[in-house]
C-alpha positions in Angstrom: -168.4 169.3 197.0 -172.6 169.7 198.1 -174.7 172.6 197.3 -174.1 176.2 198.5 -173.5 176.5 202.2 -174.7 179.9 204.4 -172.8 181.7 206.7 -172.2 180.8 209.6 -172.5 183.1 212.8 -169.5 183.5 215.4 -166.0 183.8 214.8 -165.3 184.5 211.4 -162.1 182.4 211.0 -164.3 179.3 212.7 -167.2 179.8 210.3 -165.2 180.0 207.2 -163.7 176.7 208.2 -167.4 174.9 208.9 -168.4 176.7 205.7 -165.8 175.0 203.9 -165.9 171.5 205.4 -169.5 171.0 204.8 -169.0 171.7 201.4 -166.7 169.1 201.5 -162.8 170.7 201.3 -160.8 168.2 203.3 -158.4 170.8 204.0 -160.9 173.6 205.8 -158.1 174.8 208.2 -155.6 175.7 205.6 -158.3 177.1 202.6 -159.9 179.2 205.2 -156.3 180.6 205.9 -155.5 180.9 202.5 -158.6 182.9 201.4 -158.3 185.1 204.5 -154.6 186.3 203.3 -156.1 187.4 199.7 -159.1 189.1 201.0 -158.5 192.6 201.8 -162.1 193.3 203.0 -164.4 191.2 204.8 -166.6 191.2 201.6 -164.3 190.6 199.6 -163.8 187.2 201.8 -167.3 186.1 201.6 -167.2 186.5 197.9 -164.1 184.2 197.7 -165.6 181.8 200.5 -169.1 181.8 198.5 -167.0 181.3 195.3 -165.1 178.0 197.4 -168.1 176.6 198.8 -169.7 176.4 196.0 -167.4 174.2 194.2 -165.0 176.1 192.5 -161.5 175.1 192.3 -159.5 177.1 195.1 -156.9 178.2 192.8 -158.9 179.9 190.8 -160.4 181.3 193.7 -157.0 182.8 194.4 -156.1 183.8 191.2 -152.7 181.6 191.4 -151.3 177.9 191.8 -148.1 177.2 193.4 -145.9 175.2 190.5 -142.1 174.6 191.2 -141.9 176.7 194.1 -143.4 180.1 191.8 -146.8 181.2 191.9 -148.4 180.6 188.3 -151.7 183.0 187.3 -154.8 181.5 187.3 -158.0 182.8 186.0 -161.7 181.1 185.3 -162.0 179.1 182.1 -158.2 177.7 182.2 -156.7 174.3 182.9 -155.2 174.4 186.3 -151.7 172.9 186.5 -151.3 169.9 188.5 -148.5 169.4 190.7 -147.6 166.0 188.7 -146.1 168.0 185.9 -143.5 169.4 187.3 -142.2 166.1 186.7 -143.1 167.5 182.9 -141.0 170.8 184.0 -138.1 169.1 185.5 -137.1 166.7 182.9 -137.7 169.9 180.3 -134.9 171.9 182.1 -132.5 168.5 182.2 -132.9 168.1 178.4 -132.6 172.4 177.9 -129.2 171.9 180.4 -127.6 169.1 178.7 -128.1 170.7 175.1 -127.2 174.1 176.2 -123.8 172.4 177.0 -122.5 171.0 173.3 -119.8 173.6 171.9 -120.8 175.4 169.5 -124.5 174.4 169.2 -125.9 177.6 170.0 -128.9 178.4 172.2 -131.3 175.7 172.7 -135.0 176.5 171.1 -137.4 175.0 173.6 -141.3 174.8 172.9 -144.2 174.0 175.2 -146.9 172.7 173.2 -150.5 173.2 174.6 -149.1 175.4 177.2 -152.3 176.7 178.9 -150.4 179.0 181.9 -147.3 178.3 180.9 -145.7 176.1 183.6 -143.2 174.8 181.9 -142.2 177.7 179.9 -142.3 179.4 182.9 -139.6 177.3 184.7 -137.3 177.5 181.8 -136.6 181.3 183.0 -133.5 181.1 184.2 -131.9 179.3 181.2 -130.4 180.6 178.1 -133.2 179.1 176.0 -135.2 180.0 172.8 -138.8 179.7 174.5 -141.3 179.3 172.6 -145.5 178.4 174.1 -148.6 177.5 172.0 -152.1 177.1 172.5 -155.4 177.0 171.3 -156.8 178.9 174.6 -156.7 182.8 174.7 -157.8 183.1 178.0 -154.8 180.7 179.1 -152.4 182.8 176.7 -153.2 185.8 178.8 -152.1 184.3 181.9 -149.3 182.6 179.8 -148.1 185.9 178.9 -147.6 186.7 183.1 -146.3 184.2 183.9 -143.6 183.6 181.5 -142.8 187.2 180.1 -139.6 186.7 178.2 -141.4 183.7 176.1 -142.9 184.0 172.3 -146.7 182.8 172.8 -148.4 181.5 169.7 -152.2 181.1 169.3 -153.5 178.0 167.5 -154.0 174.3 167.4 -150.2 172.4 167.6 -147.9 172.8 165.0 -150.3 175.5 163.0 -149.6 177.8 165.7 -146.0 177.7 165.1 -143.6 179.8 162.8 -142.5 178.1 160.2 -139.0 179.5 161.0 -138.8 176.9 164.0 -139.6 174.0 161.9 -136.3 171.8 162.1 -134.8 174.2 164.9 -136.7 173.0 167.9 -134.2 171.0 170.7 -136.6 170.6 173.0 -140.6 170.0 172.7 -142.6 169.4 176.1 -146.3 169.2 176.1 -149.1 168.3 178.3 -151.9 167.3 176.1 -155.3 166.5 177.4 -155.2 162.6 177.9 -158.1 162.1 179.9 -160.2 159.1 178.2 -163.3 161.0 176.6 -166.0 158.5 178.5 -164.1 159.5 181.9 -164.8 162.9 182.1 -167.6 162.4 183.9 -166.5 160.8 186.2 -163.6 163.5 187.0 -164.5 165.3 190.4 -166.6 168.7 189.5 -164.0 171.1 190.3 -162.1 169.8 187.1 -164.8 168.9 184.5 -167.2 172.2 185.3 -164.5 174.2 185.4 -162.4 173.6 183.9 -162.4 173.7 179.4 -163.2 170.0 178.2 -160.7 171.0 175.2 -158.0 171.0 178.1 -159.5 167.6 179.3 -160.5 165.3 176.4 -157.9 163.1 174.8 -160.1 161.5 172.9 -161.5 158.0 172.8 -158.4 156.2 174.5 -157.0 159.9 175.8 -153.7 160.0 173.3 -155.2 161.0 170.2 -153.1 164.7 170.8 -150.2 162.4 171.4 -150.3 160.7 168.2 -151.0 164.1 166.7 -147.9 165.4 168.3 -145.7 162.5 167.6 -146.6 161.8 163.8 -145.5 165.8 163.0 -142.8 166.3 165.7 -140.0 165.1 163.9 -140.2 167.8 161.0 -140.1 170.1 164.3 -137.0 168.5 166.0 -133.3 169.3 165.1 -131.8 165.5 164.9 -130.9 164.4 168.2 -133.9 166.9 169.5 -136.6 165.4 171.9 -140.3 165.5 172.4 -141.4 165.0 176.2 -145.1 164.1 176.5 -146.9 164.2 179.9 -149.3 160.9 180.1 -150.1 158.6 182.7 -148.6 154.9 183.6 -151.2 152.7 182.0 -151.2 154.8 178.6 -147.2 155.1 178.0 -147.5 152.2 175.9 -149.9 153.9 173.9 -148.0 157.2 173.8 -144.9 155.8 173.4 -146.1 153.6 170.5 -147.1 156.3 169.1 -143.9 158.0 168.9 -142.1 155.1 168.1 -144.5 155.2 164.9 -142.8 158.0 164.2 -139.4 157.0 164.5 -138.3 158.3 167.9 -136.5 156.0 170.2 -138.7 156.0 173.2 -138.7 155.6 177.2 -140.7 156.5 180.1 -139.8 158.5 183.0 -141.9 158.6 186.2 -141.9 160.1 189.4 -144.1 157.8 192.3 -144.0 160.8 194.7 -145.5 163.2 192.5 -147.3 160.6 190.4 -146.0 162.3 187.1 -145.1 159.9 184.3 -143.3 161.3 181.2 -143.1 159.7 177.6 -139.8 160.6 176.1 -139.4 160.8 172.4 -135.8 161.3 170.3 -135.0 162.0 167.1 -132.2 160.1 165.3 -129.3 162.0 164.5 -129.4 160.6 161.7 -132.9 161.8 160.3 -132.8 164.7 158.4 -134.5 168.0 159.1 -132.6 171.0 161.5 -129.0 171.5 161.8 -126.7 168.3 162.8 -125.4 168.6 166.0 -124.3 165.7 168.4 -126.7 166.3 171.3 -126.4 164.0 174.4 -129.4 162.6 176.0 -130.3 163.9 179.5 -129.8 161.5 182.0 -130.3 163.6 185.3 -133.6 162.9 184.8 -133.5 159.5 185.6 -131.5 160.6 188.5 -133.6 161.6 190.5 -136.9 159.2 189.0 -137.3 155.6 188.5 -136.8 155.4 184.9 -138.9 152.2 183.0 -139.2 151.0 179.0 -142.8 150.2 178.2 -144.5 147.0 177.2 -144.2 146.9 173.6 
């Protein structure tokens, strides 16, 4: 995105579009319709177009992001969710499925770890879940708490958010941890490190010191047989998946080439104590529908 672009004189539907191209959107023809259908008075469509053109993400422009077919709340000062994690979201709802099956085991309690909006929660609505969210954002919780009503939000950093009534209960733990590469934020485009929190960005040094946080505690967390799904990208699985195999999980990676979503999948041993013992199959629908690799040790 360049600098601040003026108005441009004509039709107003044809300006908004030059406005917007040479502030560099690639897709001018569909923002400009996009802002035109939330504006309900011509000055309230400059504002938004200013707000554009200037470099500000469009979905916080709207106020929303499309995830999973839904429209997720958006407001300034939260991480937008990326259309690779509903890669994240899908394999979630396959693990919450194939544990909501076993006779007898009751409902499944299902946590999204540094939620932000709530995406994943938020596609766990039409289960029979436990939902749980947590994160260290209150602006995110607020739009959290829209987009996934029926779900208990905690505020605080990982585990020390949590109740300590879900330690050993939890069947399901999904997070997307920041796991951008501290030195590489700078080179992110401006729509995501100006606007977005660095504390939803920065991963640290080599971008999985959450993921090692989350790994080495998630296993007091996890019922045996329970699971801990990390979002990360193909050249660090190894890293995240070391880490969890550090831990004593039994590890694979799941990805999804079309979406570009890779998924770090953690279980607990049924044999490791902590939680109620209950045979739980491990999902495999999603490797139906992802290629499905084991990473370099």
């Amino acid at each position: 995105m360049t600098g601040p672009v003026p108005p441009v004189a004509g039709d107003p539907g044809d300006g908004i579009v030059a406005r917007l191209r040479a502030a560099g959107c690639v897709w001018a023809e569909d923002e400009a319709a996009l802002l035109e259908s939330a504006a309900r008075t011509p000055s309230e469509l400059e504002a938004l177009v200013a707000r554009r053109a200037g470099g500000e993400p469009l979905e916080l422009v709207l106020g929303w992001v499309e995830f999973l077919g839904r429209r997720l709340v958006v407001t300034p000062g939260v991480f937008v969710p990326r259309r690779r994690t509903e890669l994240l979201a899908r394999t979630t709802i396959a693990e919450v499925v194939t544990r909501s099956r076993v006779a007898g085991a009751g409902p499944v309690v299902a946590v999204e770890m540094c939620c932000g909006v709530a995406p994943v929660a938020a596609a766990l609505h039409a289960t029979a879940a436990e939902v749980h969210a947590a994160d260290v954002s209150a602006a995110a919780l607020d739009c959290a708490r829209q987009n996934a009503p029926t779900t208990l939000l905690h505020h605080g950093d990982l585990f020390d958010a949590l109740p300590a009534g879900l330690r050993g209960r939890v069947g399901v733990l999904a997070a997307n941890a920041p796991y951008v590469p501290t030195d590489r934020i700078s080179s992110m485009p401006p729509e995501a490190r100006e606007h977005e929190p660095r504390v939803a960005l920065d991963g640290g040094t080599d971008g999985v010191d959450l993921h090692r946080r989350l790994s080495a505690e998630a296993t007091d967390w996890l019922v045996p047989g329970g699971v801990l799904l990390v979002e990360t990208s193909r050249s660090q699985a190894p890293l995240t998946t070391a880490a969890m195999a550090a831990a004593g999980l039994d590890t694979h990676v799941v990805v999804d080439p079309e979406l570009g979503g890779c998924v770090a999948v953690g279980v607990k041993d049924q044999s490791m104590t902590g939680g109620a013992g209950v045979t739980i199959p491990t999902s495999a629908s999603a490797s139906s529908i992802c290629s499905r690799e084991m990473p370099s040790r």
